[in-house]
BABA-726148 format. One record per residue (C-alpha): residue number from 1; x, y, z. Coordinates in pm, 1 decimal. Layout:
BEGIN
+-----+----------+----------+----------+
|  nr |       xx |       yy |       zz |
+-----+----------+----------+----------+
| NUM |        X |        Y |        Z |
...
+-----+----------+----------+----------+
This chain:
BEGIN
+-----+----------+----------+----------+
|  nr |       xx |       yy |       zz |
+-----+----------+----------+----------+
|   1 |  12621.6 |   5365.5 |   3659.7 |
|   2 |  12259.7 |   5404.7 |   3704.5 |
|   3 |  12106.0 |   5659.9 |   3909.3 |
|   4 |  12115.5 |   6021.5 |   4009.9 |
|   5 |  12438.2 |   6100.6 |   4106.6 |
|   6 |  12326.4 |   6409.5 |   4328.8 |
|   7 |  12101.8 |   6178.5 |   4507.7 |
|   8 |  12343.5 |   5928.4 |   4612.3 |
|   9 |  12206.0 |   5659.6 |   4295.4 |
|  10 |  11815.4 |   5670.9 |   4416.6 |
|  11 |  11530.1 |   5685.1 |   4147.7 |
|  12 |  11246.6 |   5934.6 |   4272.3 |
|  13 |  11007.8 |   6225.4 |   4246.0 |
|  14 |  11051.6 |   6631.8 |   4351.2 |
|  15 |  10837.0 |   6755.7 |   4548.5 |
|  16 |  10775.7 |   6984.4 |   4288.5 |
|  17 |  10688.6 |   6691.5 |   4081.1 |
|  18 |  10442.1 |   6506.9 |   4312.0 |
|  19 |  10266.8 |   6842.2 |   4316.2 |
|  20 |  10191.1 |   6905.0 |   4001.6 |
|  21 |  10063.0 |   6509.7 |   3985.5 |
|  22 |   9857.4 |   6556.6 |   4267.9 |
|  23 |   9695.7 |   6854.3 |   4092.3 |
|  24 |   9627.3 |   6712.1 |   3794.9 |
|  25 |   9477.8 |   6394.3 |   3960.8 |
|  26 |   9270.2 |   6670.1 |   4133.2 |
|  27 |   9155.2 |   6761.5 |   3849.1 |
|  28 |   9109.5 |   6463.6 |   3640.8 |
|  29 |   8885.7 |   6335.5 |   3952.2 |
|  30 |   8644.7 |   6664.0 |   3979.8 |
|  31 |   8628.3 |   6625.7 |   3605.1 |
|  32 |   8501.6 |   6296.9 |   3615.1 |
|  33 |   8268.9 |   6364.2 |   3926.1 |
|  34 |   8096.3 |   6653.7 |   3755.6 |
|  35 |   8050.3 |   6435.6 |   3440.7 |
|  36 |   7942.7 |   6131.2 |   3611.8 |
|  37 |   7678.4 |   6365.7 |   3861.0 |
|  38 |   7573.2 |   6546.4 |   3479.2 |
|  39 |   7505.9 |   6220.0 |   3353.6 |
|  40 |   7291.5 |   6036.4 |   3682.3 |
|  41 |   7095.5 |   6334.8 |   3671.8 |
|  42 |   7045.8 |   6314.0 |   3298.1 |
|  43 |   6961.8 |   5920.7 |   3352.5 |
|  44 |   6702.6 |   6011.0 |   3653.4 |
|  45 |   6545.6 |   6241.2 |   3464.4 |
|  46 |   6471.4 |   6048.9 |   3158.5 |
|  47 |   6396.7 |   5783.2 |   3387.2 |
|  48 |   6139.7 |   5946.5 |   3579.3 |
|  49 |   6028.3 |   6088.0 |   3256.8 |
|  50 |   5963.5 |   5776.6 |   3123.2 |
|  51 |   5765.3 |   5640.5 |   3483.0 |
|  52 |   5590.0 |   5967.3 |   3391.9 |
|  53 |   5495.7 |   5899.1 |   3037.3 |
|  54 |   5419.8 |   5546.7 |   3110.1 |
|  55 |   5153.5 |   5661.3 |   3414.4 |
|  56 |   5007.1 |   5885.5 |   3245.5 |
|  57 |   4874.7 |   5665.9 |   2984.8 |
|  58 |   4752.0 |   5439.7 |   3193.3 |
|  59 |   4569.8 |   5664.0 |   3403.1 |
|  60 |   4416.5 |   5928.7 |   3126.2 |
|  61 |   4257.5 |   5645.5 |   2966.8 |
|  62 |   3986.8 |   5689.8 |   3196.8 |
|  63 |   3981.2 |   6021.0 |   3105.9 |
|  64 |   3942.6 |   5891.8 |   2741.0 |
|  65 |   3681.4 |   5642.0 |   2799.4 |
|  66 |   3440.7 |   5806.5 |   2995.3 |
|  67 |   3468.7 |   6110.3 |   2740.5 |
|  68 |   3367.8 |   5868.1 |   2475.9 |
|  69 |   3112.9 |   5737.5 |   2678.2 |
|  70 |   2931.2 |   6058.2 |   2815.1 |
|  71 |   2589.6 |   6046.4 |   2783.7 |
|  72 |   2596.9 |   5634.1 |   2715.7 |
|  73 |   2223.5 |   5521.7 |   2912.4 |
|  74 |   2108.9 |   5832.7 |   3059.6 |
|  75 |   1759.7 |   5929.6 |   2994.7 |
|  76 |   1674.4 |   6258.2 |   2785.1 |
|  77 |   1360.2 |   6296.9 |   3035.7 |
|  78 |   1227.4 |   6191.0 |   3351.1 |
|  79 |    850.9 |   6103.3 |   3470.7 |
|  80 |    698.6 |   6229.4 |   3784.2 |
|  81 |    763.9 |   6125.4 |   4035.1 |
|  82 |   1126.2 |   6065.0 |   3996.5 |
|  83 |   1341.8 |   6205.8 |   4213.9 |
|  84 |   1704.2 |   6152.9 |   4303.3 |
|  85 |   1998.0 |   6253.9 |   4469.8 |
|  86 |   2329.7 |   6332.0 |   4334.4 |
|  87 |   2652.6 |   6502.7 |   4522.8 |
|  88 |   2573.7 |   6524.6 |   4859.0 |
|  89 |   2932.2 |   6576.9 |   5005.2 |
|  90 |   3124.0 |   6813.9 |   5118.3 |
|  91 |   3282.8 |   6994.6 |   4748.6 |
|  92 |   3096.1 |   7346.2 |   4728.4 |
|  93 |   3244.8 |   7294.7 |   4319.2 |
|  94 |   3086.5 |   6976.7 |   4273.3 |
|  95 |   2766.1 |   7123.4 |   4360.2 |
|  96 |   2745.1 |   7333.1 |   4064.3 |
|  97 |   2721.7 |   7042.0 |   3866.4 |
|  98 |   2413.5 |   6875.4 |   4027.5 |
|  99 |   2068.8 |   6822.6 |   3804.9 |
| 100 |   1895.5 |   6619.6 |   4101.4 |
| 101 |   1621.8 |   6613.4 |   4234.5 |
| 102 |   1450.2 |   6575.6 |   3896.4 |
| 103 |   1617.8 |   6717.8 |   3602.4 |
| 104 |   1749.5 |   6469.4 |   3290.0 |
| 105 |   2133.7 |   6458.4 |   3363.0 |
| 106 |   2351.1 |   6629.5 |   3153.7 |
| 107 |   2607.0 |   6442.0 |   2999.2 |
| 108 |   2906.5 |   6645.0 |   3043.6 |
| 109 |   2969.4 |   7003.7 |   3314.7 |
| 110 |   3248.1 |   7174.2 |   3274.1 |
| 111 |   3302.4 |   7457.8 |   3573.3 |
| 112 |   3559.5 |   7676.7 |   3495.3 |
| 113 |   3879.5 |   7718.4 |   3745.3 |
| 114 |   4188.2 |   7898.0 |   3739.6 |
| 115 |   4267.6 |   8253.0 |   3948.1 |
| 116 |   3906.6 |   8393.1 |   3882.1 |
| 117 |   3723.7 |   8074.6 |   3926.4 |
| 118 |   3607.1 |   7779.3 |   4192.1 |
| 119 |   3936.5 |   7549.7 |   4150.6 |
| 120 |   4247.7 |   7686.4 |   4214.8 |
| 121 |   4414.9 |   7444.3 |   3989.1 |
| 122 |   4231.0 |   7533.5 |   3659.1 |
| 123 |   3895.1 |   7387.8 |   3505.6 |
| 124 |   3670.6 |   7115.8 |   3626.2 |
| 125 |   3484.2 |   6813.0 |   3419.3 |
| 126 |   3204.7 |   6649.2 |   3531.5 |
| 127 |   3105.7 |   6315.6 |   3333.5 |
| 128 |   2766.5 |   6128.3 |   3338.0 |
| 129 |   2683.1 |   5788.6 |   3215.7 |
| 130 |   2629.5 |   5419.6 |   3293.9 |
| 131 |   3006.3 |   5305.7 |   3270.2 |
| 132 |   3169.9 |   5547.3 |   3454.6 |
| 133 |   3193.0 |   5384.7 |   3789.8 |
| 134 |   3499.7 |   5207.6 |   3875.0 |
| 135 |   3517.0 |   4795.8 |   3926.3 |
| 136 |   3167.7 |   4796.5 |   3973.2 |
| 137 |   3063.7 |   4455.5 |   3803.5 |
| 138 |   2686.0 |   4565.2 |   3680.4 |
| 139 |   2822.6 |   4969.4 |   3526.2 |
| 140 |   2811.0 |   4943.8 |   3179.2 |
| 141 |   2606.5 |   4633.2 |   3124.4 |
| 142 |   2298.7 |   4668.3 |   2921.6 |
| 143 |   2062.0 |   4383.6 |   2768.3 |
| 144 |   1661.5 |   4437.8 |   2678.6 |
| 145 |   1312.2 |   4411.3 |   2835.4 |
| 146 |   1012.6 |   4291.7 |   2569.5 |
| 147 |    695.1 |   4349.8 |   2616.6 |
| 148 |    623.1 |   4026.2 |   2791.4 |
| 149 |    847.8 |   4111.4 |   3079.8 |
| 150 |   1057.1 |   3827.3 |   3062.8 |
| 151 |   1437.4 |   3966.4 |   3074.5 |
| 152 |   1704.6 |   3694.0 |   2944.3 |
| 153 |   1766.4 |   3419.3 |   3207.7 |
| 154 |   2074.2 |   3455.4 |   3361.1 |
| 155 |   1948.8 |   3329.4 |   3666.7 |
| 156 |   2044.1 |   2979.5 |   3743.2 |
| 157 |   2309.6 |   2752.7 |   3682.0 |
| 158 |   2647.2 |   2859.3 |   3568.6 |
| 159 |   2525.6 |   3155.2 |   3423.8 |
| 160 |   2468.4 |   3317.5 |   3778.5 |
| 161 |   2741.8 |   3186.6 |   3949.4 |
| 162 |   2976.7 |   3377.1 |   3722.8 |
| 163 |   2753.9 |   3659.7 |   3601.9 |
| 164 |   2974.1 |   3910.6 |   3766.8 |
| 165 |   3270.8 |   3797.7 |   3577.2 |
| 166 |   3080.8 |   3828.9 |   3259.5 |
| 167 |   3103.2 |   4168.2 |   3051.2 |
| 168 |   2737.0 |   4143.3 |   2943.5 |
| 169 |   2546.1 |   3941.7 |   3184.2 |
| 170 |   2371.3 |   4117.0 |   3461.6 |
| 171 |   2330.0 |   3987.1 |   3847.3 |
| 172 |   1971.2 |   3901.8 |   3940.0 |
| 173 |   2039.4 |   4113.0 |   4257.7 |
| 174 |   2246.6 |   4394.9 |   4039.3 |
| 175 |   2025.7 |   4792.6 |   4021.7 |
| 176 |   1920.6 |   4886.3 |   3718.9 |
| 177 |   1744.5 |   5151.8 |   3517.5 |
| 178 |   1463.0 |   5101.1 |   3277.9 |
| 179 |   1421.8 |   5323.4 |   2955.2 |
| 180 |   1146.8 |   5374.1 |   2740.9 |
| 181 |   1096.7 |   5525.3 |   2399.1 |
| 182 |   1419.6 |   5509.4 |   2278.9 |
| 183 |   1372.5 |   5596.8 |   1920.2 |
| 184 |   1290.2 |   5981.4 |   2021.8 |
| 185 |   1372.6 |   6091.6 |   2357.5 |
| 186 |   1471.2 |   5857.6 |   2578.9 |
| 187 |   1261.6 |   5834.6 |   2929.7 |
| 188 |   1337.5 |   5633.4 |   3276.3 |
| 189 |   1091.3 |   5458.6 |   3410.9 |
| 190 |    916.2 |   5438.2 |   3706.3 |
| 191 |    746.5 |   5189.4 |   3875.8 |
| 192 |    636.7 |   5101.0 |   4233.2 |
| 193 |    810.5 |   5447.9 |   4384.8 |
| 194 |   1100.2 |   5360.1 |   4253.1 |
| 195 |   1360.1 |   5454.0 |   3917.6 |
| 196 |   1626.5 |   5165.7 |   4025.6 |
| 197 |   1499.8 |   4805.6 |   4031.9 |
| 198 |   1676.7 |   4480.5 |   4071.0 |
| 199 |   1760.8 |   4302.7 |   3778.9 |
| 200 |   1558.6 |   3958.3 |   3851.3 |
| 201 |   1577.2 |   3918.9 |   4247.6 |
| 202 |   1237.9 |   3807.1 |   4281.1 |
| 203 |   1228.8 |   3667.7 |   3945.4 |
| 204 |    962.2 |   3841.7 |   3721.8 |
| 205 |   1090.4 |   4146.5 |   3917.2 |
| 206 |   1098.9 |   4375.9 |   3609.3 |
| 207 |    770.3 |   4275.8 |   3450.6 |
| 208 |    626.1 |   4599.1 |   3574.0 |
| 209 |    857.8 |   4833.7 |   3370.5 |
| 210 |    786.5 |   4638.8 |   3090.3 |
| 211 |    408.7 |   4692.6 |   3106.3 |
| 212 |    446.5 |   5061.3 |   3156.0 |
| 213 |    501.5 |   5150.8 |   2813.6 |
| 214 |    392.8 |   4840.9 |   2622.9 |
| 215 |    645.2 |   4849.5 |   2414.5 |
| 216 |   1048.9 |   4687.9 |   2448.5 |
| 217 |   1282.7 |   4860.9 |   2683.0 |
| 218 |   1633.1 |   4913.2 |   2735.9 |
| 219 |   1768.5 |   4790.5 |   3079.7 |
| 220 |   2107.8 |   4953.9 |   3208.7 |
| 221 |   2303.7 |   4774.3 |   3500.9 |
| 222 |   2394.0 |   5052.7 |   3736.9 |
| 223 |   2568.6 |   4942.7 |   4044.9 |
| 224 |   2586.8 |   4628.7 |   4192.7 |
| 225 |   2438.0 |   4492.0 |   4505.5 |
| 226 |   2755.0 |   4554.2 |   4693.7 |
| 227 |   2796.3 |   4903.0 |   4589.6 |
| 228 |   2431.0 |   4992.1 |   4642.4 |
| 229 |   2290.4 |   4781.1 |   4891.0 |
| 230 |   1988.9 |   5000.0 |   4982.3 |
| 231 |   1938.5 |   5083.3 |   4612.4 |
| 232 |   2077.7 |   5395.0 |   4360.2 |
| 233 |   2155.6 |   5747.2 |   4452.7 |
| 234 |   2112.2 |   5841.8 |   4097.3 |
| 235 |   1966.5 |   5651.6 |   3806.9 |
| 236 |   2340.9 |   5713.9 |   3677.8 |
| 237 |   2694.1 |   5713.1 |   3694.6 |
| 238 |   2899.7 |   6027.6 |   3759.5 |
| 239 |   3286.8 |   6091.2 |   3796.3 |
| 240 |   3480.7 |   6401.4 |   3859.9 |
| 241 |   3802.4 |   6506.3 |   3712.3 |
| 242 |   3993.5 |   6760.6 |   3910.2 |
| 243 |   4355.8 |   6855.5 |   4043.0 |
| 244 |   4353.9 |   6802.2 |   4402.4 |
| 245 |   4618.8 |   6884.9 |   4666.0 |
| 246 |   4583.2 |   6849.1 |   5052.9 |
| 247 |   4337.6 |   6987.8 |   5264.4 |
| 248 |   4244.9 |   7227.4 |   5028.7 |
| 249 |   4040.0 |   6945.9 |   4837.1 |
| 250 |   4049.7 |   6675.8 |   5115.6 |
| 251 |   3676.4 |   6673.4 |   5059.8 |
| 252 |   3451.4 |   6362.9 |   5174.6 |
| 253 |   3790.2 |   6268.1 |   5414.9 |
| 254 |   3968.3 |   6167.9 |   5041.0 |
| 255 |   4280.1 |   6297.7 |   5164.4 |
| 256 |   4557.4 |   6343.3 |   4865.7 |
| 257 |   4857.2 |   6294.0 |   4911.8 |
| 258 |   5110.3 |   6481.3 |   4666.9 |
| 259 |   5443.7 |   6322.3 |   4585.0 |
| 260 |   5735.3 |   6458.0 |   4779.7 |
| 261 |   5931.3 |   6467.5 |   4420.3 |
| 262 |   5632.5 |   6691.3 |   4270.4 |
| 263 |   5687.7 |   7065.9 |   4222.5 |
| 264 |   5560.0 |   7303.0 |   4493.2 |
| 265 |   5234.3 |   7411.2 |   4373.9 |
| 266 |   5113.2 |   7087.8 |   4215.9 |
| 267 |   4901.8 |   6848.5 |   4261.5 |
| 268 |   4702.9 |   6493.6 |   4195.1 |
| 269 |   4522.8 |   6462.3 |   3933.8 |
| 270 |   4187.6 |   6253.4 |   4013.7 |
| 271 |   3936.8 |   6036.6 |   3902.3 |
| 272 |   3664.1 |   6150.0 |   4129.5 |
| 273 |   3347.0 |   5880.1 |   4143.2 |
| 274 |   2996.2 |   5972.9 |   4360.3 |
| 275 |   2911.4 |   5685.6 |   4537.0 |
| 276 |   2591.6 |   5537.1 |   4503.2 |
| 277 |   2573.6 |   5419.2 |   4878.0 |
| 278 |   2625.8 |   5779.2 |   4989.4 |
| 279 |   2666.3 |   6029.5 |   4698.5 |
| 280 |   3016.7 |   6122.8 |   4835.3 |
| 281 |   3286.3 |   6101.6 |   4637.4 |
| 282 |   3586.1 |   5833.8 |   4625.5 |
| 283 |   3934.3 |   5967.6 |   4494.0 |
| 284 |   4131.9 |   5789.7 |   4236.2 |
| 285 |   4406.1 |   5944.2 |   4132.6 |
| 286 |   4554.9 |   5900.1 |   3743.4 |
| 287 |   4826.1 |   6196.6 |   3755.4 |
| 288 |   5109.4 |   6307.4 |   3956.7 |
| 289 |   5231.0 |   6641.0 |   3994.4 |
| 290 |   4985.4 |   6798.2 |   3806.4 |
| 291 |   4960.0 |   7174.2 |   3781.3 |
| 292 |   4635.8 |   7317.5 |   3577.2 |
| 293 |   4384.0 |   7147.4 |   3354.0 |
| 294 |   4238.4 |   7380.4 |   3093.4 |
| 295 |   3879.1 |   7226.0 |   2923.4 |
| 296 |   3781.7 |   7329.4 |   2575.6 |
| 297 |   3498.5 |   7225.8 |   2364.9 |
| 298 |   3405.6 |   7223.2 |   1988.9 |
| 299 |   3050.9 |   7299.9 |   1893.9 |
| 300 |   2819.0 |   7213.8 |   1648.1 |
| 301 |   2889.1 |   7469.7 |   1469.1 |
| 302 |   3295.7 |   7379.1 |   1403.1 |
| 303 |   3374.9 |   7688.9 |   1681.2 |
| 304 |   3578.0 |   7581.3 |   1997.0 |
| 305 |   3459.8 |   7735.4 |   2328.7 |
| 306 |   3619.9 |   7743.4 |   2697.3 |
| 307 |   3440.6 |   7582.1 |   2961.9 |
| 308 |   3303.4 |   7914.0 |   3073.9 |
| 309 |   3123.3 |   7938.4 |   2784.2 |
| 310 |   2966.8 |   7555.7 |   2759.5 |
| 311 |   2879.7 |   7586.6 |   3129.0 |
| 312 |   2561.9 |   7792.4 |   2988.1 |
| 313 |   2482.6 |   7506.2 |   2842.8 |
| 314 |   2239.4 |   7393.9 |   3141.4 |
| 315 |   1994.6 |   7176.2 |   3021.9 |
| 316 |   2048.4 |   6808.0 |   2914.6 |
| 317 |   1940.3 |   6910.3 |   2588.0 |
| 318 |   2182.1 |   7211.1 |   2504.7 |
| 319 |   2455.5 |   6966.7 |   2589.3 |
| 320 |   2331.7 |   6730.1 |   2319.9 |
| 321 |   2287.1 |   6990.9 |   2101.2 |
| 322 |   2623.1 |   7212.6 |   2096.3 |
| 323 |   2902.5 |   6985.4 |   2223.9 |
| 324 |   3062.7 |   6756.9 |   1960.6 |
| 325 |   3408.9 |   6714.7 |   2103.5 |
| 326 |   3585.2 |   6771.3 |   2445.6 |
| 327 |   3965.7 |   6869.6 |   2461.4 |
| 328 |   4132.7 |   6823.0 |   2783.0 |
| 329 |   4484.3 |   7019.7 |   2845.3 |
| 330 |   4687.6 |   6903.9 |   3145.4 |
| 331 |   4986.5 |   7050.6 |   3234.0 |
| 332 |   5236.8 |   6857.1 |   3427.5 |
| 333 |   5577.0 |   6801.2 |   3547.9 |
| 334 |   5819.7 |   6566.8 |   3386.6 |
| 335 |   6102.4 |   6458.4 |   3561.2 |
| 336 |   6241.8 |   6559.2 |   3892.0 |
| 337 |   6397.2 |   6924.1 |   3946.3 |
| 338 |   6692.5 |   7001.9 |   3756.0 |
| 339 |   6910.7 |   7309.6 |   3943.0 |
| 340 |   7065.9 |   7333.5 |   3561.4 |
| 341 |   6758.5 |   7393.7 |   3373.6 |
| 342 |   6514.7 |   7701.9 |   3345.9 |
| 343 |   6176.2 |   7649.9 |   3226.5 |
| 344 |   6049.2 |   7881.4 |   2974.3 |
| 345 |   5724.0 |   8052.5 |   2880.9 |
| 346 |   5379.9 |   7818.9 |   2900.0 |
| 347 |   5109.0 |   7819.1 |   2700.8 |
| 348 |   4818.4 |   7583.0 |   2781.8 |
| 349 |   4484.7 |   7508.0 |   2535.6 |
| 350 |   4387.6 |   7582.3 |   2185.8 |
| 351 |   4638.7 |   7825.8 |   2081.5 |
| 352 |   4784.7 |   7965.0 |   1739.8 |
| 353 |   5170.3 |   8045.8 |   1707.6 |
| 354 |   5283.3 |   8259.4 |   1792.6 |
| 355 |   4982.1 |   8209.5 |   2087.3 |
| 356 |   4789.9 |   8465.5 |   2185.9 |
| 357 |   4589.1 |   8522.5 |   2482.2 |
| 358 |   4217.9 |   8418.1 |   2490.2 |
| 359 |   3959.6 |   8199.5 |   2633.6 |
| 360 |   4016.8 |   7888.4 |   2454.6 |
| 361 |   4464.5 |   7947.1 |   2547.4 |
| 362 |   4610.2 |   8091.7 |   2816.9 |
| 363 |   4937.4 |   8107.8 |   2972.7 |
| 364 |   5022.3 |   7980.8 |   3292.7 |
| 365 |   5271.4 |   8176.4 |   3496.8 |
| 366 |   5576.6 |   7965.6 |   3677.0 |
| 367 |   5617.8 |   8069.0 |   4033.2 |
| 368 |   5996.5 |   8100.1 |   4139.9 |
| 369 |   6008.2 |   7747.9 |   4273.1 |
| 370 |   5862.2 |   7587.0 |   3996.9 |
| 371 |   6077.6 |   7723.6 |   3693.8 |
| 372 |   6379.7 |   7438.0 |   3766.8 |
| 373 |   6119.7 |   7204.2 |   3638.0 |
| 374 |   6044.8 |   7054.0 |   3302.7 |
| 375 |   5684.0 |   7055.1 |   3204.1 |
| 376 |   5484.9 |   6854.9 |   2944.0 |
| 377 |   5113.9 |   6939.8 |   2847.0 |
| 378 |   4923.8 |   6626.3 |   2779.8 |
| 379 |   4647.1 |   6701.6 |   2519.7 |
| 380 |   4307.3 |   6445.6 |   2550.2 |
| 381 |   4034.2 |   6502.6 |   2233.9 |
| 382 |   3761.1 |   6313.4 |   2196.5 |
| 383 |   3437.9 |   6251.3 |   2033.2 |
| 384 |   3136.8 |   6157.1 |   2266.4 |
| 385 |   2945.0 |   5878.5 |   2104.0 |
| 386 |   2628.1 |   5887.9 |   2285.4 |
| 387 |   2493.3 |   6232.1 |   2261.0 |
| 388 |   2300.4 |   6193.5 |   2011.6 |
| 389 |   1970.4 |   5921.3 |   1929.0 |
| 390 |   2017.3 |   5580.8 |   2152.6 |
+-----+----------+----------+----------+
């Protein structure tokens, strides 16, 4: 006889029983949740880690290229009557950097930043050269001027129809600037009250540099027609690099806007290039969530210094003399914020181990909100190639 006899032959469950099950199911089911919420937020945060990692590299090679390029085209001494303009917009830090109206450029300013300084989110680099615009067709482009005046004929035909595509040929109507005496110190040259030229718009445009010096110049494309169509603000190129958040550095109406993901207390970090139309600057940013940037140098003599220190290097010359390598230290957030996690001690630059505190590292102290938030210090070195004799 199957069945319970108590229960009149029915199969079935206490109510004991379908407690217990219930509780366990409980359980089993907050188990699961908690490992299945553990492991999104592990998978968000490696992937956002990852979005980070893959940005970055992508945006600090500018940082990278316009290191190695400091200095590339930019005369070691001007004539009278040159005179130029450089920043002219609203940034009382990018001021500090100026060498207009008359003075060679130097290749590379640092300004230091941090708590005692002019940028609340750590140093300040200031890069000069021909290349460091951005998509402007003529930066960068170079070619030569002999004696006769005659530049090379990419005027007509095919050759001017696609010049702007071309990484070495230059736009008849394209700015440039015309060196001189390039074997010992490089000099721009001036001609009919002006430093910045067309390239061949009237043709035989640039015989006139040529004749100056009687001997075979260097021409350097500058900016295109389009991006200077009432001619240069600078016989150069010159971009920024700054962390920017808000109104606080919504300078030149470049407003940045700062990731609702990033940490309080971050910001963007930008690519900031003077315009030659205006000499105002144009944002680009290559970082998010970026929290200090700390700028060291090594000098010719093998020491490393802080950017306080190489920002008494003033003249164009000192610069060419005592920097041999710039090291860039960004500090960052990786990830989005983890309620789990607790972010340790920071150290930022050039430091031994265990580090100690000095000009070339310092530590940077994590405000309440920001310790729940993993950090990763990218490190940029490199060599400027054009410091030395062009």
């Amino acid at each position: 006889m199957n069945g319970n006899p108590k229960t009149g032959g029915r199969d079935g469950f206490t109510l004991v029983e379908l407690m217990i099950a219930l509780l366990i199911s409980v359980f089993l089911i907050a188990a699961v949740s908690t490992l299945y919420a553990q492991l999104y937020r592990q998978y968000k945060q490696q992937s956002r880690a990852a979005g980070t990692d893959i940005g970055s590299a992508l945006g600090l090679n500018y940082l990278k290229n316009d290191i190695q390029a400091a200095g590339y085209g930019l005369p070691w001494s001007t004539i009278s009557p040159v005179s130029y303009n450089e920043y002219i917009g609203n940034s009382p830090v990018a001021r500090n950097a100026d060498d207009s109206p008359g003075n060679p450029p130097r290749a590379i300013v640092p300004v230091a930043g941090g708590a005692n300084g002019t940028n609340a989110f750590g140093d300040y680099l200031v890069i000069k050269s021909q290349s460091a615009a951005v998509n402007d067709t003529a930066a960068g482009k170079s070619t030569t001027l002999p004696t006769s005046g005659v530049p090379n004929p990419w005027t007509t035909g095919w050759a001017q129809a696609n010049c702007a595509n071309d990484p070495e040929n230059l736009c008849p109507s394209d700015r440039v600037v015309v060196l001189s005496n390039l074997d010992k110190s490089p000099t721009l040259v001036y001609a009919n009250n002006s430093y910045s030229p067309m390239y061949d718009d009237p043709p035989g445009n640039l015989a006139l540099y040529a004749s100056i010096t009687n001997t075979t110049n260097m021409v350097y494309g500058v900016a295109s027609a389009a991006d200077a169509p009432n001619g240069l603000e600078m016989p150069f190129h010159r971009t920024d690099y700054f962390i920017a958040a808000g109104a606080q550095n919504d300078w030149d109406n470049q407003n940045v806007l700062v990731p609702k993901r990033c940490a309080p207390g971050t910001g963007e970090l930008v690519k900031a290039v003077v315009n030659q139309s205006d000499g105002k600057f144009t944002y680009y940013p290559i970082l998010d969530c970026a929290a200090t940037m700390k700028v060291n140098f090594m000098r010719a003599n093998g020491a490393l210094a802080d950017a306080n220190a190489v920002s008494a290097d003033n003249t164009a010359a000192l610069v060419r003399q005592d920097v041999r390598q710039v090291r860039v230290f960004i500090l960052a957030q990786e990830g989005q914020m983890d309620p789990s996690y607790t972010s340790g001690p920071i150290w930022l630059g050039d430091c031994a181990s265990p580090p100690v505190a000095s000009g070339i590292c310092t530590s940077y102290p994590l405000a309440a909100d920001q310790l729940h938030y993993r950090w990763k210090a990218y490190t940029v070195i490199e060599k400027p190639f054009n410091l030395g004799a062009q």
